[in-house]
C-alpha positions in Angstrom: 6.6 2.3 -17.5 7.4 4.1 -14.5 6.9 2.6 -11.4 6.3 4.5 -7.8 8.4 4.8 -4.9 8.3 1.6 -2.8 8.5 3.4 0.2 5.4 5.8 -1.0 3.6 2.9 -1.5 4.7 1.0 1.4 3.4 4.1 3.7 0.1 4.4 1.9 -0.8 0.7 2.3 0.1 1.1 6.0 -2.3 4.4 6.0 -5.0 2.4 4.4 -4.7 -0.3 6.6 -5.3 1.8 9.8 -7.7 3.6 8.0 -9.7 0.4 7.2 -9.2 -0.7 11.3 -10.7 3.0 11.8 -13.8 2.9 9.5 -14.9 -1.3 11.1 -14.6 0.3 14.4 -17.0 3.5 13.5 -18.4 2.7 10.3 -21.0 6.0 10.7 -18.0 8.6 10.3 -18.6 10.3 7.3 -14.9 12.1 7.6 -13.2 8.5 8.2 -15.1 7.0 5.7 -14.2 9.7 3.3 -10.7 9.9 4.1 -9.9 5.9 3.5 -12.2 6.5 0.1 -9.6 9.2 -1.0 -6.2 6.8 0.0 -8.0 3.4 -1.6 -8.4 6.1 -4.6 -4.5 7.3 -4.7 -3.5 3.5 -4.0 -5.5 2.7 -7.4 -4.1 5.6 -9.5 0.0 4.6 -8.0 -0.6 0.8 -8.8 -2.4 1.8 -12.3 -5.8 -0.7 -11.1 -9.2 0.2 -11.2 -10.9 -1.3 -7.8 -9.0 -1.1 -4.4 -9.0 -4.5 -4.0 -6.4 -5.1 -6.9 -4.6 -1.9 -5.8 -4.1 -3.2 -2.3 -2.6 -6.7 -4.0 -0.6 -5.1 -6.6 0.6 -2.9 -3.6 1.8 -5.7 -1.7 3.1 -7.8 -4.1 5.6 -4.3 -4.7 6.4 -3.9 -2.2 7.5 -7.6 -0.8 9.2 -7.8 -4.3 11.1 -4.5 -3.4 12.3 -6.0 0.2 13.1 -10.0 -1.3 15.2 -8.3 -4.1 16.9 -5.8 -1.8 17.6 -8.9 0.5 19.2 -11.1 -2.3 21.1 -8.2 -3.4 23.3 -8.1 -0.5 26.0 -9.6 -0.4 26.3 -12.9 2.3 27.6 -12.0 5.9 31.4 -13.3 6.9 32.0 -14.3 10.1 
């Protein structure tokens, strides 16, 4: 299976995340409303979910994966 870049992902979970903030604070704009529709939308299709809400999870749980393993693959600092 091929997975997506972590960094992809970890922008577009960002940009959904402002977007959300955006959309509580003016919930009658059509164009901001629109515009986190179509990122919830390519978060599903990257994480291979159907609803947002598991695309947003399966996002996150990436994308900490992808930072603990690049943690524990470096080697232990020598003083």
């Amino acid at each position: 299976m091929l997975l997506p870049d972590r960094n992809t992902v970890d922008r577009l979970l960002r940009h959904f995340r402002a977007q959300e903030r955006t959309v509580l604070d003016r919930p009658c704009d059509l164009s901001a409303r629109r515009r986190f529709e179509d990122t919830a939308y390519t978060l599903c299709v990257l994480m291979g979910v159907r609803t947002t809400r598991e695309a947003v999870l399966a996002a996150e749980r990436y994308v900490t994966t992808e930072e603990i393993r690049n943690r524990e693959a470096r080697p232990p600092c020598r003083h």
